[in-house]
N, C-alpha and C positions, 0 to 999 in steps of 0.2 A: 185697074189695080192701083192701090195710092202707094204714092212716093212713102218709104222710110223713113222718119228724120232721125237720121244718126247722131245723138245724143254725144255718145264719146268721141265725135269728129270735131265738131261744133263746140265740147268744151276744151278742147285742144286748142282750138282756134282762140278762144275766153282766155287761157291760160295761157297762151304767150304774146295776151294781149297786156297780163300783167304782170308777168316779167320783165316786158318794154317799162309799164309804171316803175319795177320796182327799180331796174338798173337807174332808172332817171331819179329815183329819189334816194339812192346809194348816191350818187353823186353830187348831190348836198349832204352827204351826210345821215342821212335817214336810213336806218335799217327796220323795216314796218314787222312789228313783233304782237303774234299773237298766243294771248294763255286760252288754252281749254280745261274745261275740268268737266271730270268721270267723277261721278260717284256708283260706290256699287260694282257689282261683276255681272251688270248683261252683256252675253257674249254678240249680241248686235249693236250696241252700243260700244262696244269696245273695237268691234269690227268697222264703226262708222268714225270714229276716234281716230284709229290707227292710219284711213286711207286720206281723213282728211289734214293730220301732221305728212305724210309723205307726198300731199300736194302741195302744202306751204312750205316745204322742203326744195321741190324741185321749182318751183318760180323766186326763193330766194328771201321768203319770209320767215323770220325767227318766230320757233314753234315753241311752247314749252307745257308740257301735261300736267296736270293736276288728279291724280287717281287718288280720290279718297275711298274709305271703305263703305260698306252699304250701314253700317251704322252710324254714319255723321249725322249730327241733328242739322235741323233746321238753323239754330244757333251758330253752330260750328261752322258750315256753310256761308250761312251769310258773312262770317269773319274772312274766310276766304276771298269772298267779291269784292268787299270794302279793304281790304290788303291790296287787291288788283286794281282795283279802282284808283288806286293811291301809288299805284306804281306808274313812274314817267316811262318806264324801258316799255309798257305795254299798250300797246294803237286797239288792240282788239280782245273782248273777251266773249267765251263761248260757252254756257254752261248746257253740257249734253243731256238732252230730253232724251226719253222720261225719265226723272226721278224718282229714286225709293220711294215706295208709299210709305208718308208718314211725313214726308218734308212737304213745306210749302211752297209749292215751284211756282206761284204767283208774285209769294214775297219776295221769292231768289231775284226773278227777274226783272223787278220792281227795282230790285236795289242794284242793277246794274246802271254801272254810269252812261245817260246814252248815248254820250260820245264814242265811246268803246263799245254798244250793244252789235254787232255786228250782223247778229240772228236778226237786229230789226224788230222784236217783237216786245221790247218797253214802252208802254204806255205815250210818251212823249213820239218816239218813233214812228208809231203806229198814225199816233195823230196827225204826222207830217205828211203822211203817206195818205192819208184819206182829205187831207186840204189840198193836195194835188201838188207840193213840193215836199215828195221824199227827200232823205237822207241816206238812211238803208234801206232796201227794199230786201221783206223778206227771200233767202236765198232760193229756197224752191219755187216762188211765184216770180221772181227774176228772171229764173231758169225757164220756167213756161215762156212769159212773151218772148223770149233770143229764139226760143224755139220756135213760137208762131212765124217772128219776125224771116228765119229759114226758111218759111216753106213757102213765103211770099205771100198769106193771106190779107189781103185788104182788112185792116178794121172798122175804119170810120164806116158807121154806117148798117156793120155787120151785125147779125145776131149771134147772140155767144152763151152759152151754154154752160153753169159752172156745177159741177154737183159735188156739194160736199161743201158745209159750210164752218171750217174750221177755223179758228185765228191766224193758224200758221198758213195755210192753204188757198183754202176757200173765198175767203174774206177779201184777203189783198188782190187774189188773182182778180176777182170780181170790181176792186175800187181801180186797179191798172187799166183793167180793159175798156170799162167805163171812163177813163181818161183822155183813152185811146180814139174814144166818140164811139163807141161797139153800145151795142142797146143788150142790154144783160140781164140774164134770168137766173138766180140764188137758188136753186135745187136743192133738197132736202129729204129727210126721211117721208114727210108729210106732204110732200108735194103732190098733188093729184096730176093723174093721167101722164106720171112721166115717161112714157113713150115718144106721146104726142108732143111733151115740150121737148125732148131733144131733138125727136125730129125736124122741128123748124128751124133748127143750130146751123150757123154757118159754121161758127166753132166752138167742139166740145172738148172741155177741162174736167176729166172724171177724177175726182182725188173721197171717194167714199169708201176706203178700204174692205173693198168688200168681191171679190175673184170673180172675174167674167161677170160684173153684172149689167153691164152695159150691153145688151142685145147689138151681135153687127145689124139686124134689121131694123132697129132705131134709126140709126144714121142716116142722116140726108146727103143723098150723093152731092160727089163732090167738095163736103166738111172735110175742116180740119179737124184730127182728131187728138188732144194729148191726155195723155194716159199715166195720173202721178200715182195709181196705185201699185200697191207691193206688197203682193199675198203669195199663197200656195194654194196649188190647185189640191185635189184628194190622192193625186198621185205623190203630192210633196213638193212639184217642180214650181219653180217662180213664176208668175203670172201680174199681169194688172186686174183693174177696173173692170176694161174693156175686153168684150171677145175681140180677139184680134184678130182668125183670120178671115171670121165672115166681116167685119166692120172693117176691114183693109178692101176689102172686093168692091165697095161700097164709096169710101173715103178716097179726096182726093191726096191729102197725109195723113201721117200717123206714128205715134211713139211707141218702140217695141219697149217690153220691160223682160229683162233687164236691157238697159244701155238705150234707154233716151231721157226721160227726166233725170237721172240717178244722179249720173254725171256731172252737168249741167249744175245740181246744186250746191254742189263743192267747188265747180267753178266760180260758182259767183260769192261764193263765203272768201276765198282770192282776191275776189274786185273790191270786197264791202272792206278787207280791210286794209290793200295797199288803200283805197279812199278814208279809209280813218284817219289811216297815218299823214296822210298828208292836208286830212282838214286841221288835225290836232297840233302838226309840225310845221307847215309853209304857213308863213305868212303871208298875204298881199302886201303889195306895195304901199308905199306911205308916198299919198296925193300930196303934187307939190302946190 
């Protein structure tokens, strides 16, 4: 039977790891301040809003929301990032996905400054992160490796298993692990025979939002298993990717959802930007 990895234990531990950053950067003087901005009234969105101002609340980060209404243009939006952009009080900015259809969330996030992009997911960011010296890493694919790195599994070397080939997701988790020295398969709607490629996974990353579609009989004993989907099953109740309790019977770990990636990635939205503030604020020394 695989171990759980407790997701909300794990970003407990994340989270007052930057606390420690932040009191040390209160001590010069630094108070690490991040803007979010809502557009629109989705009530999961406003639900993901709300938990992550009461996490940069409780480690000591200045929060401040930006709700605009779901008629904002594209225009009017982009006026708001280039305001933040141009504010010295703000280390981090966060524009919450998805956007009203009708706005351009390419260009929104384009014109984040990527010093402040914190999500990780600007152009320039992106690019850092696939030359193999990130800056941000995006927040949920962050959250995976701390995860992997709990459960103890070896990468180098390992076969790793990624389905779901998303920008936010798929993508980075894939170019991490691959960093990691893990030999990695980019899974897909197209993918043939995917059975057979997960079963050869030492470790599977299912982020295809799509309920229980991961068969527990896929999984090769003793895999790691992490599990970034976030569905309903027909009953309504929350679910991931993965069947989870025949692919636990199988796995030597495994992420229950809710309360193991969930977590985890509001942790690390924490880390991305006491780390902003202090690449944007400290300076290094001046070589004598």
């Amino acid at each position: 039977m695989a171990t759980v990895l407790d997701g909300k234990k794990l970003a407990a531990s994340v989270r007052a790891e930057v606390r420690v950053e932040v009191v040390a950067l209160a001590a010069s003087g630094i108070v690490p301040g991040l803007s979010v901005v809502l557009v629109g009234d989705d009530p999961a969105s406003a639900t993901y809003v709300k938990n992550k101002t009461a996490a940069c609340r409780e480690v000591g980060i200045r929060v401040d929301d930006h709700c605009l209404g779901a008629e904002t243009t594209t225009e009017e939006l982009l006026r708001k990032v280039d305001a933040l952009n141009h504010d010295d009080a703000v280390d981090g900015i966060l524009v919450q996905l998805p956007l009203p259809a009708g706005i351009d969330s390419a260009a929104v996030l384009e014109a984040l400054d990527p010093a402040k992009d914190v999500d990780g997911f600007h152009a320039v960011n992106v690019g850092l992160l696939h030359q193999g010296t990130p800056r941000f890493v995006p927040c949920t694919p962050a959250g995976v490796m701390r995860l992997i790195a709990s459960a103890g599994t070896p990468l180098s070397g390992a076969e790793a298993v990624v389905l779901g080939r998303s920008n936010i997701v798929g993508k980075p988790v894939a170019a991490l692990l691959t960093q990691a020295s893990a030999t990695v398969t980019l899974c897909h709607s197209r993918t043939r025979d995917l059975p057979a490629v997960i079963g050869r996974a030492d470790i599977v990353v299912a982020a295809i939002g799509r309920a229980a579609f991961v068969r527990g009989s896929w999984i090769k004993p003793g895999a790691t298993v992490i599990d970034v989907g976030i569905n309903r099953d027909p009953a309504g109740k929350i679910c991931g990717d993965v069947e989870f309790a025949a692919a636990a019977e199988r796995a030597a770990a495994i992420t229950p959802v809710p309360g193991g990636v969930g977590p985890m990635t509001i942790a690390m939205l924490l880390q991305n930007t006491a780390l902003a503030a202090r690449l944007r604020r400290v300076r290094p020394p001046s070589g004598g």
